[in-house]
N, C-alpha and C positions, 0 to 999 in steps of 0.2 A: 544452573538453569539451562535448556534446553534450549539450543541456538534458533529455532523454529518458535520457538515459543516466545523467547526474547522479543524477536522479529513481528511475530503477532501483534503482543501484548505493546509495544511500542506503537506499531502501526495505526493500533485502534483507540489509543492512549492521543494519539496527533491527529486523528478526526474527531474526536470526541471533542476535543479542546476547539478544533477547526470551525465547530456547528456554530462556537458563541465569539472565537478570537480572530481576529485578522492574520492571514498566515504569516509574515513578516514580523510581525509582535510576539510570537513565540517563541520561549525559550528549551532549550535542552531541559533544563534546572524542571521548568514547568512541567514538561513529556514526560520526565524521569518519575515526578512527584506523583503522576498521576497515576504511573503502572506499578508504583514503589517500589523502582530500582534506583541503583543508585546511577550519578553522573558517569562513573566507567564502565556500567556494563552497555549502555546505551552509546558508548565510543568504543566499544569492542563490537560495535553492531554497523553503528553508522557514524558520517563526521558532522552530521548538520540536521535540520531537520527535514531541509531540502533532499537528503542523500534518502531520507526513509519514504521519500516522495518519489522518486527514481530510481529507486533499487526496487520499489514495491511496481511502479507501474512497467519496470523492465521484464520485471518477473510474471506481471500478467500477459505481456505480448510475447515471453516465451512460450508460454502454456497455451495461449492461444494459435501460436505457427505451428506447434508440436501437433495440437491435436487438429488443427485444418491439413497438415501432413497425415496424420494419422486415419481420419475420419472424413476428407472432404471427399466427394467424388462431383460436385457442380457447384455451382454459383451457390446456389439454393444451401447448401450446407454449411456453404463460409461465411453466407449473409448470418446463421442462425450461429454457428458456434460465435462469431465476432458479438451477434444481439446478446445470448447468453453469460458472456465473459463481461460485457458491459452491465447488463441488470445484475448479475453477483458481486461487480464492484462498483454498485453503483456511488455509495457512499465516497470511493476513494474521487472517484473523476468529479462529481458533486463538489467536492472541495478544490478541484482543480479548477472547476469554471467557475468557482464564487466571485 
């Protein structure tokens, strides 16, 4: 399986779960079931479920410095690429301030 895709399909497997579970009440066993992979490929990925929480949201604030490196020339364009990195995941941060 495709290290990106693993990462994905996990990622969207622990909001999915998140919409109806308390995030503390979730298990690995649960994530895995739900992306039907098994318990080690989901530990060749991440160690907890908290890790796919912090690997996911480290991975949008590098995307995001890259391209306000890349693309910013004023305020006005870091306010918009930071709004747009946030409306794309809005779902992930949505479960971060449940």
């Amino acid at each position: 399986m495709n290290h990106n895709f693993s990462e994905t399909i996990i990622l969207d497997a622990l909001l999915q779960i998140l919409e109806k579970k308390e995030f503390k009440k979730i298990t690995i066993k649960e994530i895995a079931d739900k992306c039907f992979i098994s318990r080690s490929t989901f530990y060749r990925h991440y160690s907890s479920p908290l890790d796919v929480l912090a690997k996911s949201v480290e991975l949008i604030f590098k995307n995001v410095h890259k391209e306000i490196e890349n693309n910013s020339h004023s305020y006005k364009d870091t306010f918009i690429i930071i709004s747009n990195s946030i409306k794309e995941n809005s779902s992930l941060f949505r479960a971060l301030y449940k």
